[in-house]
mmCIF entry with sequence, helices, sheets and N, C-alpha, C, O atoms, coordinates in Angstrom:
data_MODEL
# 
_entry.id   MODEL 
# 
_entity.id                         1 
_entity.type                       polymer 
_entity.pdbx_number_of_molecules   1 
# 
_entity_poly.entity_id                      1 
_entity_poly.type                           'polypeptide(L)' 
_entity_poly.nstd_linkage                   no 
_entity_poly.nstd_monomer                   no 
_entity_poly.pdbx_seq_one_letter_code       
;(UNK)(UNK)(UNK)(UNK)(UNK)(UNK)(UNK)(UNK)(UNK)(UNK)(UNK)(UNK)(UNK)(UNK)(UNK)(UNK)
(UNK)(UNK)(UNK)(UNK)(UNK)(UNK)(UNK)(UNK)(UNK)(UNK)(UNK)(UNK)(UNK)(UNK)(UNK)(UNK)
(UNK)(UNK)(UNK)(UNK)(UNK)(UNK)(UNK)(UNK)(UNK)(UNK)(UNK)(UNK)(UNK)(UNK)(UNK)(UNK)
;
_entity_poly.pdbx_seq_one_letter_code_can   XXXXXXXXXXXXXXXXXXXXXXXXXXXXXXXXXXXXXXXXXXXXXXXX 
_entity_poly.pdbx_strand_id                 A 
# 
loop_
_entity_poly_seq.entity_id 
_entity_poly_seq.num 
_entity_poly_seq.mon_id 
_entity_poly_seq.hetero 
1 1  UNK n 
1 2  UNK n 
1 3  UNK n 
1 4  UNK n 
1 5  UNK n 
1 6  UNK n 
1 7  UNK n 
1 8  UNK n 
1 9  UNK n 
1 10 UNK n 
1 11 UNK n 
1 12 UNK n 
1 13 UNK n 
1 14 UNK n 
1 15 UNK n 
1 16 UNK n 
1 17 UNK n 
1 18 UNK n 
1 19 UNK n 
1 20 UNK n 
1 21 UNK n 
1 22 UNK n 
1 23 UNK n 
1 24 UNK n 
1 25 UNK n 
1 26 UNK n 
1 27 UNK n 
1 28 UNK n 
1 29 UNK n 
1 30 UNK n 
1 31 UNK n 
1 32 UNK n 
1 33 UNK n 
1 34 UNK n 
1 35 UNK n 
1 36 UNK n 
1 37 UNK n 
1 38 UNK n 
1 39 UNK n 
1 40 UNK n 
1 41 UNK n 
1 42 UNK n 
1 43 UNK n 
1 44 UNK n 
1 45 UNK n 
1 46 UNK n 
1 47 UNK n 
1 48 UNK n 
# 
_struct_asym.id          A 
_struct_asym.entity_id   1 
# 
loop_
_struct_conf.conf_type_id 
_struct_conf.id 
_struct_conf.pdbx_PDB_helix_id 
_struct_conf.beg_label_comp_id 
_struct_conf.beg_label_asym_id 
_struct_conf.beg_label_seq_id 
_struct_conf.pdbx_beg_PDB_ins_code 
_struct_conf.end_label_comp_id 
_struct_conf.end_label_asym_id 
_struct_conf.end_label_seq_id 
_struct_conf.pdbx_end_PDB_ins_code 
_struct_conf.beg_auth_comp_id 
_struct_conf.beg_auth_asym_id 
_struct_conf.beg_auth_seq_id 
_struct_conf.end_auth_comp_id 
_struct_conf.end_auth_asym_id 
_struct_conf.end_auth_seq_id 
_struct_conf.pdbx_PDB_helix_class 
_struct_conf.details 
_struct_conf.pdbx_PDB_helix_length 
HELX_P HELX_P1 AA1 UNK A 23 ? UNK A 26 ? UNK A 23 UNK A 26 1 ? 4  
HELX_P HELX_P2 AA2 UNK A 29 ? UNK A 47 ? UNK A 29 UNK A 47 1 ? 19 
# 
_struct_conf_type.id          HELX_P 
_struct_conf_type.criteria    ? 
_struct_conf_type.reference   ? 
# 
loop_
_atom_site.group_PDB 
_atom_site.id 
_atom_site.type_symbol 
_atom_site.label_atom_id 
_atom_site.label_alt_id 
_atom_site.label_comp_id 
_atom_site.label_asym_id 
_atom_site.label_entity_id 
_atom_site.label_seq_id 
_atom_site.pdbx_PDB_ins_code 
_atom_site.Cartn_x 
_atom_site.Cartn_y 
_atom_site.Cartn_z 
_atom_site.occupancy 
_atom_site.B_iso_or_equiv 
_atom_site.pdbx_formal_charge 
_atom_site.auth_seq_id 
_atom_site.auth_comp_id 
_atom_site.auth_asym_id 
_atom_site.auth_atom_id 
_atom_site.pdbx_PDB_model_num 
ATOM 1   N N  . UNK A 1 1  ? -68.823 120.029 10.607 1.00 0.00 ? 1  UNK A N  1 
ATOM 2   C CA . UNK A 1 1  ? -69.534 120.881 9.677  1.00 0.00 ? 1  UNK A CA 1 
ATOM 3   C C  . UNK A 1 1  ? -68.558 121.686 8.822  1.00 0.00 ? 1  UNK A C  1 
ATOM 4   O O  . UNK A 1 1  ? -68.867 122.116 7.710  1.00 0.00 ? 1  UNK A O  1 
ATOM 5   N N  . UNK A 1 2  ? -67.647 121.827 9.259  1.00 0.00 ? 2  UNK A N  1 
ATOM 6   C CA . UNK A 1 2  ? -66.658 122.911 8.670  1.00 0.00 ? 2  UNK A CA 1 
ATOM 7   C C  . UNK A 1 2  ? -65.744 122.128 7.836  1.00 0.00 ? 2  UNK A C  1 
ATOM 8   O O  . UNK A 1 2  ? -64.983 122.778 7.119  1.00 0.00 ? 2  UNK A O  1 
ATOM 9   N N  . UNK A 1 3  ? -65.687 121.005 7.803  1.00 0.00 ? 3  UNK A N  1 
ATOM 10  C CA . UNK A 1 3  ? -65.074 120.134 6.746  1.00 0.00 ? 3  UNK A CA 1 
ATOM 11  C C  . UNK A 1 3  ? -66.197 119.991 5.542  1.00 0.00 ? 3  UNK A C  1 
ATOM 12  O O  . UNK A 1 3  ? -66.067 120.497 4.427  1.00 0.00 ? 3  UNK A O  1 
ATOM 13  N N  . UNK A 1 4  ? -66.912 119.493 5.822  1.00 0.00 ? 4  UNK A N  1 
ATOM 14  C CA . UNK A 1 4  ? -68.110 120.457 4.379  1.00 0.00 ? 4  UNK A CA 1 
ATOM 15  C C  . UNK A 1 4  ? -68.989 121.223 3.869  1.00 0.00 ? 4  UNK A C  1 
ATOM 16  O O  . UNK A 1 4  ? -69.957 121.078 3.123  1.00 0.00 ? 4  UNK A O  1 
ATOM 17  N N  . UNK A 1 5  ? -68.169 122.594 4.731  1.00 0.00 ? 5  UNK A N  1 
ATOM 18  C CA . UNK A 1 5  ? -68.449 123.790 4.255  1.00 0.00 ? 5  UNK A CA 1 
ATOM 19  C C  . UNK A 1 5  ? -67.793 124.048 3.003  1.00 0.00 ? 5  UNK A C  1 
ATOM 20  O O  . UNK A 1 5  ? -68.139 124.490 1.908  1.00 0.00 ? 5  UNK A O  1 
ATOM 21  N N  . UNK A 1 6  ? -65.964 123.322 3.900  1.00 0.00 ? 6  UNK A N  1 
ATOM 22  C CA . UNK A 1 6  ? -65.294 123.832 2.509  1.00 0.00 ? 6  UNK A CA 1 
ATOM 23  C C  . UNK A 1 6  ? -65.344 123.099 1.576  1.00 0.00 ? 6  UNK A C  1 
ATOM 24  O O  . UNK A 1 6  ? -64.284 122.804 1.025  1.00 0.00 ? 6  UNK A O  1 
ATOM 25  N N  . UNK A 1 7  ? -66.355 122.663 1.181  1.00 0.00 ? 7  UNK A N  1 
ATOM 26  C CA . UNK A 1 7  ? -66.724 121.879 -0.456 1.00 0.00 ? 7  UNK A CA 1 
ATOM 27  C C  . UNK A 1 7  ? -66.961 123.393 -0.941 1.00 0.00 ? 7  UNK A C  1 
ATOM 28  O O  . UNK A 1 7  ? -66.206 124.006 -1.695 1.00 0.00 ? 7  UNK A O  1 
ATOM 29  N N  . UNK A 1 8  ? -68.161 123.887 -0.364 1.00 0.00 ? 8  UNK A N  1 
ATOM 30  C CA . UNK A 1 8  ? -68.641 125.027 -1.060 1.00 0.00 ? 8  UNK A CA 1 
ATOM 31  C C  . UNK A 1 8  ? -67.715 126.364 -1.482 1.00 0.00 ? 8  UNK A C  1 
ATOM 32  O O  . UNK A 1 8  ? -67.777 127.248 -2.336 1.00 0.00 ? 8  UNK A O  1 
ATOM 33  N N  . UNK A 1 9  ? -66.865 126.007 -0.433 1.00 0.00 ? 9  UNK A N  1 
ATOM 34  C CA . UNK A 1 9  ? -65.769 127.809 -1.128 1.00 0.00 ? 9  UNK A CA 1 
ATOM 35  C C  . UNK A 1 9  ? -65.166 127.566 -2.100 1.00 0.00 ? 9  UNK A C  1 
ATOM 36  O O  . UNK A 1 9  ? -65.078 126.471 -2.656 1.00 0.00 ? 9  UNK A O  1 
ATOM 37  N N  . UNK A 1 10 ? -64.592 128.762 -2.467 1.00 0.00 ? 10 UNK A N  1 
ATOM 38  C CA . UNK A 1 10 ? -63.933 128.792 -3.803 1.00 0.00 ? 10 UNK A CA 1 
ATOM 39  C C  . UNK A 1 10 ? -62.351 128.821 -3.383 1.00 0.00 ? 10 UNK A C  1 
ATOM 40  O O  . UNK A 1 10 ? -62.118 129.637 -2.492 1.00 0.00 ? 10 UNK A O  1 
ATOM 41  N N  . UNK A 1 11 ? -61.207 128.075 -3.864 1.00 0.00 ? 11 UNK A N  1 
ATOM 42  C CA . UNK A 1 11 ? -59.827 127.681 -3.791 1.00 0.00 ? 11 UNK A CA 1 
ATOM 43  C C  . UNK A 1 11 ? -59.187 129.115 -3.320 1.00 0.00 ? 11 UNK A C  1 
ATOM 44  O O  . UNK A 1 11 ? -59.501 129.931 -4.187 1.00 0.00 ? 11 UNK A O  1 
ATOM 45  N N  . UNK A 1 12 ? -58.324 129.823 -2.170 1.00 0.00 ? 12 UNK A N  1 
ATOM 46  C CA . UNK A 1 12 ? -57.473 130.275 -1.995 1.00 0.00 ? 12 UNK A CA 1 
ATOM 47  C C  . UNK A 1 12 ? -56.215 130.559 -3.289 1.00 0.00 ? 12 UNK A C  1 
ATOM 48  O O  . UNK A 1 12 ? -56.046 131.401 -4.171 1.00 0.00 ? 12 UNK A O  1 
ATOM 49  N N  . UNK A 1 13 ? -55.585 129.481 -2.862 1.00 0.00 ? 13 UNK A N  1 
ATOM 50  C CA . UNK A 1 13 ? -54.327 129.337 -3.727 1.00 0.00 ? 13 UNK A CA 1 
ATOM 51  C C  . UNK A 1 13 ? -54.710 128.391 -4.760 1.00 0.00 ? 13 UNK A C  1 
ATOM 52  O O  . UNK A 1 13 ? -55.487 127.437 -4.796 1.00 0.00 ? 13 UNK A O  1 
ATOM 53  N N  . UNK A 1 14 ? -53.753 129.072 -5.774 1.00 0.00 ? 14 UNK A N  1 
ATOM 54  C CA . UNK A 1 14 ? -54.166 128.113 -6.821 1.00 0.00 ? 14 UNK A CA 1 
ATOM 55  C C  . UNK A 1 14 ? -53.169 126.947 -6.783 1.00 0.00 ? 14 UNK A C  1 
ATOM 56  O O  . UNK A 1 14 ? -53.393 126.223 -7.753 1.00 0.00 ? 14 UNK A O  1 
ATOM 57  N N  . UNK A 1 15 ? -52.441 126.617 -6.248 1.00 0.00 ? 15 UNK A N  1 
ATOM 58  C CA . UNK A 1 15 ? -52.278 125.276 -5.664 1.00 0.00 ? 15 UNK A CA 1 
ATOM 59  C C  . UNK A 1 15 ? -53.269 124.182 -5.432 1.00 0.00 ? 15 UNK A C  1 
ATOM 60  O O  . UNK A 1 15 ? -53.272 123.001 -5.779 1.00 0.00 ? 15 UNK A O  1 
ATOM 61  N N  . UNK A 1 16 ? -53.965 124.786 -4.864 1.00 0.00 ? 16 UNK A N  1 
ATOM 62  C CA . UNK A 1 16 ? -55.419 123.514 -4.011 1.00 0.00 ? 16 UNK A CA 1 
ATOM 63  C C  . UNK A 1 16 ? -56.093 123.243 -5.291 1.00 0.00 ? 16 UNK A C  1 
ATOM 64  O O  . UNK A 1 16 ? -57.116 122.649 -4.951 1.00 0.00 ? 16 UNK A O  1 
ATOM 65  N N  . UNK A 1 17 ? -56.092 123.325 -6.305 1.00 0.00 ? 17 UNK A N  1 
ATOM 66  C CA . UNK A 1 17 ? -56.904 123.344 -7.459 1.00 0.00 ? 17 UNK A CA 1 
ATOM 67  C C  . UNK A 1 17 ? -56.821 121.775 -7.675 1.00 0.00 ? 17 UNK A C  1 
ATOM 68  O O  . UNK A 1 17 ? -57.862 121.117 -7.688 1.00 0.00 ? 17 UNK A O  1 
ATOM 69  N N  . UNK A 1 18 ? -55.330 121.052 -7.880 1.00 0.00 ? 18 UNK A N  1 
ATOM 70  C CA . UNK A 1 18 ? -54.612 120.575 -7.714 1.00 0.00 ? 18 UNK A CA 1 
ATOM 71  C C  . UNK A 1 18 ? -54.766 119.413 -6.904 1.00 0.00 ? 18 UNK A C  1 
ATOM 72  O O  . UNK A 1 18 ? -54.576 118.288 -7.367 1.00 0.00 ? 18 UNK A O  1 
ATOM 73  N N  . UNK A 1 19 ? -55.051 119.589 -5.889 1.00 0.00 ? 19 UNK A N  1 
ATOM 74  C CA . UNK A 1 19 ? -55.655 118.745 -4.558 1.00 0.00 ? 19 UNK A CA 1 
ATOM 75  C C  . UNK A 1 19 ? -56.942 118.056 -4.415 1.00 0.00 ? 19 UNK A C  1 
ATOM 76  O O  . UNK A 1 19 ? -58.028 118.632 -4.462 1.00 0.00 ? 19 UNK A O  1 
ATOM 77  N N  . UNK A 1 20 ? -56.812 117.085 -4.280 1.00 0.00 ? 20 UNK A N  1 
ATOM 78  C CA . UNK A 1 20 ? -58.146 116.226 -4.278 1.00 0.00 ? 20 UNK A CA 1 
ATOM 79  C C  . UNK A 1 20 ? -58.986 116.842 -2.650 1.00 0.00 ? 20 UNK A C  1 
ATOM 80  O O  . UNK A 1 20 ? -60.003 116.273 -2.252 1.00 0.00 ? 20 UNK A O  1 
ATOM 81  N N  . UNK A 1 21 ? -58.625 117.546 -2.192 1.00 0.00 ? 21 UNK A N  1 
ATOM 82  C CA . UNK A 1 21 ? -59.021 117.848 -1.093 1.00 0.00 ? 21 UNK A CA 1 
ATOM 83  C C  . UNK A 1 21 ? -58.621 119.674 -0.573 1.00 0.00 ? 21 UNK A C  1 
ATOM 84  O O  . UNK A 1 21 ? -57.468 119.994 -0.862 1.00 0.00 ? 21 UNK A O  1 
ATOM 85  N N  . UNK A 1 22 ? -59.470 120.790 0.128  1.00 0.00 ? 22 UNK A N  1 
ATOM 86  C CA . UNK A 1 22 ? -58.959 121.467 -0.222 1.00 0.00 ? 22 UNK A CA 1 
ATOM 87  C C  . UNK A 1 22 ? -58.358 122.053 1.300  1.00 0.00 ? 22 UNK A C  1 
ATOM 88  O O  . UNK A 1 22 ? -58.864 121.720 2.371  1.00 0.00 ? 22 UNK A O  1 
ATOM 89  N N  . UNK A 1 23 ? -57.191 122.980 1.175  1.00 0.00 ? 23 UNK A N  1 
ATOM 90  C CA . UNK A 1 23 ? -56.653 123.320 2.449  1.00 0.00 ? 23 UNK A CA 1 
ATOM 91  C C  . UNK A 1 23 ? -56.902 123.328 3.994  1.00 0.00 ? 23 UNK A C  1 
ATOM 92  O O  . UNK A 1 23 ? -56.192 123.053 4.962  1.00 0.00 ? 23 UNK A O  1 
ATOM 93  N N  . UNK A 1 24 ? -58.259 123.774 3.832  1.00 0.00 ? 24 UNK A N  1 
ATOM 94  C CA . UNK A 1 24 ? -59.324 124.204 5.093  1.00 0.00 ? 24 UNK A CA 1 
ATOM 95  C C  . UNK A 1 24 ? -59.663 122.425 5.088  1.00 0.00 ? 24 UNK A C  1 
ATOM 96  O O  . UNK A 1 24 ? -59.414 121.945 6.194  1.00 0.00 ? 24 UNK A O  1 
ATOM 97  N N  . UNK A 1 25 ? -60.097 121.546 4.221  1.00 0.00 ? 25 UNK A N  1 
ATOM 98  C CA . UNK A 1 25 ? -60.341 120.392 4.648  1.00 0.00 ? 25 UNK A CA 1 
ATOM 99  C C  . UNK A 1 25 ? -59.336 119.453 5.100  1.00 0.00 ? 25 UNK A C  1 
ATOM 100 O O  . UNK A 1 25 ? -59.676 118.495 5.793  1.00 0.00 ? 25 UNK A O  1 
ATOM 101 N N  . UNK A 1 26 ? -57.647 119.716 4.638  1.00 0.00 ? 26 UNK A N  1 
ATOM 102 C CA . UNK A 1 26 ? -56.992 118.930 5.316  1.00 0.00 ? 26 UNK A CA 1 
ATOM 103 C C  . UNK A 1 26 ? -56.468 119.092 6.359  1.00 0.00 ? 26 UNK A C  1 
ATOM 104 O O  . UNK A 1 26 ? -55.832 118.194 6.911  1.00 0.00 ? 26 UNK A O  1 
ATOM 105 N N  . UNK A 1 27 ? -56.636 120.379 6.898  1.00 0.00 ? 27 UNK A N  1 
ATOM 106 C CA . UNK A 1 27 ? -56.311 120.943 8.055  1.00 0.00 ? 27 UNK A CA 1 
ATOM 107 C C  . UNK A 1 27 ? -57.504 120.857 9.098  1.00 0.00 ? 27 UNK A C  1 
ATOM 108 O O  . UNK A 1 27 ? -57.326 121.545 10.102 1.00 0.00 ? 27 UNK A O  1 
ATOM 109 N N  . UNK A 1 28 ? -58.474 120.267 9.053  1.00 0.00 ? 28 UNK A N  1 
ATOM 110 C CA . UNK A 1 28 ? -59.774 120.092 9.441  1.00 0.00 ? 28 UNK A CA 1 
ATOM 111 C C  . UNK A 1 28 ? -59.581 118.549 9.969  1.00 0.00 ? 28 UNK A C  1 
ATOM 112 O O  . UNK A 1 28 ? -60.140 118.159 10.995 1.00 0.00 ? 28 UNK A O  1 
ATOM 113 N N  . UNK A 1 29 ? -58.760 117.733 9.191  1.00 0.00 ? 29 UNK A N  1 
ATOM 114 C CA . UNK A 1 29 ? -58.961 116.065 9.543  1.00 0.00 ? 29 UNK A CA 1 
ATOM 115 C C  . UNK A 1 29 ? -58.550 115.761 10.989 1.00 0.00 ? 29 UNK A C  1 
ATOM 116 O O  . UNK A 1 29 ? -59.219 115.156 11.826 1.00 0.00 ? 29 UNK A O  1 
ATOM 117 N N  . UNK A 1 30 ? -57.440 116.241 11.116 1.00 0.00 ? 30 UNK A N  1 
ATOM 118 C CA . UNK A 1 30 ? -56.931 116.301 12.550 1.00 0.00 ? 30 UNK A CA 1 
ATOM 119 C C  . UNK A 1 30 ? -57.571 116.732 13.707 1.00 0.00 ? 30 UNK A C  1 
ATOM 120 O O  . UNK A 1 30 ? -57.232 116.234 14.780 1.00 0.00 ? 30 UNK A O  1 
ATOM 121 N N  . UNK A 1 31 ? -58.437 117.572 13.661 1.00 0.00 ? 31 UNK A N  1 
ATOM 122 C CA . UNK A 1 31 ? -59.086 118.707 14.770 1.00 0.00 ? 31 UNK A CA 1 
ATOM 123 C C  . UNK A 1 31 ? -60.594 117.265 14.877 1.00 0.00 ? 31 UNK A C  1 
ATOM 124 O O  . UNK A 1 31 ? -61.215 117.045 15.917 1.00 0.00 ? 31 UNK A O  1 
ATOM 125 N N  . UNK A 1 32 ? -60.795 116.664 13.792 1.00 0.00 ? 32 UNK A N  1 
ATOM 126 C CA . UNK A 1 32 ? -61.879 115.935 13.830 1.00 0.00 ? 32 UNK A CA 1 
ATOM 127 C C  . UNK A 1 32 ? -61.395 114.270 14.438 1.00 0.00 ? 32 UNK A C  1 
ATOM 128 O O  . UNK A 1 32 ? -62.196 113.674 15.159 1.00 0.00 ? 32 UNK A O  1 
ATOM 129 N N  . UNK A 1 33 ? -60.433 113.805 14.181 1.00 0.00 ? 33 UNK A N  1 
ATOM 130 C CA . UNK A 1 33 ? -60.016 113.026 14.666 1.00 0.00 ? 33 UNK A CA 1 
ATOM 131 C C  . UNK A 1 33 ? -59.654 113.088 15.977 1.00 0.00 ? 33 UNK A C  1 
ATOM 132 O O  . UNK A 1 33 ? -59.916 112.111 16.679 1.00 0.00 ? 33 UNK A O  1 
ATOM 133 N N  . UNK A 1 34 ? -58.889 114.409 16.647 1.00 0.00 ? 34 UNK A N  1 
ATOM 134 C CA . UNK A 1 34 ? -58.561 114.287 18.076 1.00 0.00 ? 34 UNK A CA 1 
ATOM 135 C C  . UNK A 1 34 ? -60.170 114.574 18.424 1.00 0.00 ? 34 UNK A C  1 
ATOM 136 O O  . UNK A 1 34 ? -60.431 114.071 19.517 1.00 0.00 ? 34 UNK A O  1 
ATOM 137 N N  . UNK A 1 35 ? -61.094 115.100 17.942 1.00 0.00 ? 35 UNK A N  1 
ATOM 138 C CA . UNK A 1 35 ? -62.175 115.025 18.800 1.00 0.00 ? 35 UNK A CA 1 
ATOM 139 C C  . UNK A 1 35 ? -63.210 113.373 19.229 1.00 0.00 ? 35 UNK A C  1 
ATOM 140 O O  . UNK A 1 35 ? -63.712 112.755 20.168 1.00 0.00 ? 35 UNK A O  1 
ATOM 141 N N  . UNK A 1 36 ? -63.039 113.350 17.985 1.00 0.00 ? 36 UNK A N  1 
ATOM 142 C CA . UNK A 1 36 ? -63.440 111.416 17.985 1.00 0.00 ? 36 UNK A CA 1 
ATOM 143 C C  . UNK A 1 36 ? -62.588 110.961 19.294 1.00 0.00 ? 36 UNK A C  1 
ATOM 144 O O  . UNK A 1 36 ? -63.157 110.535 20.300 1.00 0.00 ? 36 UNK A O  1 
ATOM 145 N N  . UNK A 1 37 ? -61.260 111.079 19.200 1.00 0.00 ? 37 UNK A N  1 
ATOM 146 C CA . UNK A 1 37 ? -61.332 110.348 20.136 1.00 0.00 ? 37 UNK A CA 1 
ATOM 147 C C  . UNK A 1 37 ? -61.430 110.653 21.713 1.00 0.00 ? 37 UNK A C  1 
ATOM 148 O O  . UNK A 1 37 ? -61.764 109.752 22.482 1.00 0.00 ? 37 UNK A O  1 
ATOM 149 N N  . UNK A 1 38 ? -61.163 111.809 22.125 1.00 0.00 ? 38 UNK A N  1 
ATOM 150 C CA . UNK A 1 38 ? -61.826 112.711 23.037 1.00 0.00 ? 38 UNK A CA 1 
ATOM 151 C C  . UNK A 1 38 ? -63.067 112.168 23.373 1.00 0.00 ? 38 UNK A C  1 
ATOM 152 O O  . UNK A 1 38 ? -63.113 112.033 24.596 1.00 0.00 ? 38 UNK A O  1 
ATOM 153 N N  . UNK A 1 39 ? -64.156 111.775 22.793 1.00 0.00 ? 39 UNK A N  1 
ATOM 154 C CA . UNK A 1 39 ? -65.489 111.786 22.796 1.00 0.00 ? 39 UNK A CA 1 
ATOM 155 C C  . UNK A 1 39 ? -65.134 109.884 22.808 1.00 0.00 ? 39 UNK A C  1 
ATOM 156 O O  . UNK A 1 39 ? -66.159 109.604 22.186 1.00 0.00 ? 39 UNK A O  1 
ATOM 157 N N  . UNK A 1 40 ? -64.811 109.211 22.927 1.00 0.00 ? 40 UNK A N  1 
ATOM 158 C CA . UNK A 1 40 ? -63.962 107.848 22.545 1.00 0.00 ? 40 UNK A CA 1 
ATOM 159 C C  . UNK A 1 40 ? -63.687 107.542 23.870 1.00 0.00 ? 40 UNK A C  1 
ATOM 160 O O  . UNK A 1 40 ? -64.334 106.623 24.372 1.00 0.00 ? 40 UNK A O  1 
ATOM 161 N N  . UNK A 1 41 ? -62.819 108.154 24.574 1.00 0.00 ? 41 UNK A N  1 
ATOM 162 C CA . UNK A 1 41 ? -62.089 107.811 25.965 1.00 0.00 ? 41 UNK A CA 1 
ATOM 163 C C  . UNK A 1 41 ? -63.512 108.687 27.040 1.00 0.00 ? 41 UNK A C  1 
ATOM 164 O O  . UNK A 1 41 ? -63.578 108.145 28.143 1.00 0.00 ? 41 UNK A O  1 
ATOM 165 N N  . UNK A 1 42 ? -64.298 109.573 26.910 1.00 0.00 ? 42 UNK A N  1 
ATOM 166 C CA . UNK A 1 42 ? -65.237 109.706 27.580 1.00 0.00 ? 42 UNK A CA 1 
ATOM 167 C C  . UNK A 1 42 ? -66.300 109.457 27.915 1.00 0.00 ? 42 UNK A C  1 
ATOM 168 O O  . UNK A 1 42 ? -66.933 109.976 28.834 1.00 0.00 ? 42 UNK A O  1 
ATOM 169 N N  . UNK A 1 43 ? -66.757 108.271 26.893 1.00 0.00 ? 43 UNK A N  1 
ATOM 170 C CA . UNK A 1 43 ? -67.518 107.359 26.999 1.00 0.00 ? 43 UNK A CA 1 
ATOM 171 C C  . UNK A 1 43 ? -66.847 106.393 27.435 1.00 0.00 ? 43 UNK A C  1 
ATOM 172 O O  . UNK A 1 43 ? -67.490 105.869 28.344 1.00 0.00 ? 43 UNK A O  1 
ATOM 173 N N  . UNK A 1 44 ? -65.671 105.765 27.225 1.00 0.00 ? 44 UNK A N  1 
ATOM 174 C CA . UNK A 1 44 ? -65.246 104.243 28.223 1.00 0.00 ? 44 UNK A CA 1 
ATOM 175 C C  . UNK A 1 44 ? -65.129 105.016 29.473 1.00 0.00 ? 44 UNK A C  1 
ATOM 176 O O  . UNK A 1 44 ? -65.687 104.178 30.181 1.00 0.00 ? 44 UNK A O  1 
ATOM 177 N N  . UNK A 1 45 ? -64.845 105.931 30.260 1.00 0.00 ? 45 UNK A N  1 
ATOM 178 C CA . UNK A 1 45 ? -64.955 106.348 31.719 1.00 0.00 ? 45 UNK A CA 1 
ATOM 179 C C  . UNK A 1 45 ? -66.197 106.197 32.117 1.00 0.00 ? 45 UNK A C  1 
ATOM 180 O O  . UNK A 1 45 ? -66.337 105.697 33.233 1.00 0.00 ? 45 UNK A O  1 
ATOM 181 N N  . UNK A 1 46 ? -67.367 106.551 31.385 1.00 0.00 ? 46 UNK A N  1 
ATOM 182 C CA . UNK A 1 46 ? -68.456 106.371 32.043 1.00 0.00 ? 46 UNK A CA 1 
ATOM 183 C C  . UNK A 1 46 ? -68.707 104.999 32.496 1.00 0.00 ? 46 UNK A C  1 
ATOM 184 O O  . UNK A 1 46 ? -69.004 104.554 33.605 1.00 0.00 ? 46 UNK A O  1 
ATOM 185 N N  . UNK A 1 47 ? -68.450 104.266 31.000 1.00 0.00 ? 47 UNK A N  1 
ATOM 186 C CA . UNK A 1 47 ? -68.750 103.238 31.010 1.00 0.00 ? 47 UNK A CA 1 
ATOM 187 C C  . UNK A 1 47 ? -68.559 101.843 32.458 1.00 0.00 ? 47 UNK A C  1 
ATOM 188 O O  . UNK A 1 47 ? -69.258 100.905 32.842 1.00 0.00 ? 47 UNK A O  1 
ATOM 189 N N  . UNK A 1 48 ? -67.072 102.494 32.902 1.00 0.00 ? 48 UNK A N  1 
ATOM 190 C CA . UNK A 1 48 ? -66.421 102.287 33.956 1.00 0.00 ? 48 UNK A CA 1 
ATOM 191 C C  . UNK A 1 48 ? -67.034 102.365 35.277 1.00 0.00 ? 48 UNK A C  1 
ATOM 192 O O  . UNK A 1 48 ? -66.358 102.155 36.284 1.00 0.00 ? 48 UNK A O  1 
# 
């Protein structure tokens, strides 16, 4: 959810203007990816 929240805010730095993507969202990809797979390896245990 918090990866498109920050559609809605308005740019920090004016750097991110710049960015096809904005700070809070690329710092967001990672936290969403280790959870995927978290949620990934805890379903093959069950599965087990």
């Amino acid at each position: 959810m918090r990866f498109l929240f920050e559609y809605l805010k308005e740019n920090q730095e004016a750097f991110e203007a710049s960015l096809p993507l904005n700070m809070g969202q690329i710092l967001s990809i990672p936290l969403v990816l280790v959870g995927i797979v978290i949620l990934a390896l805890s379903f093959r245990k069950k599965a087990e």
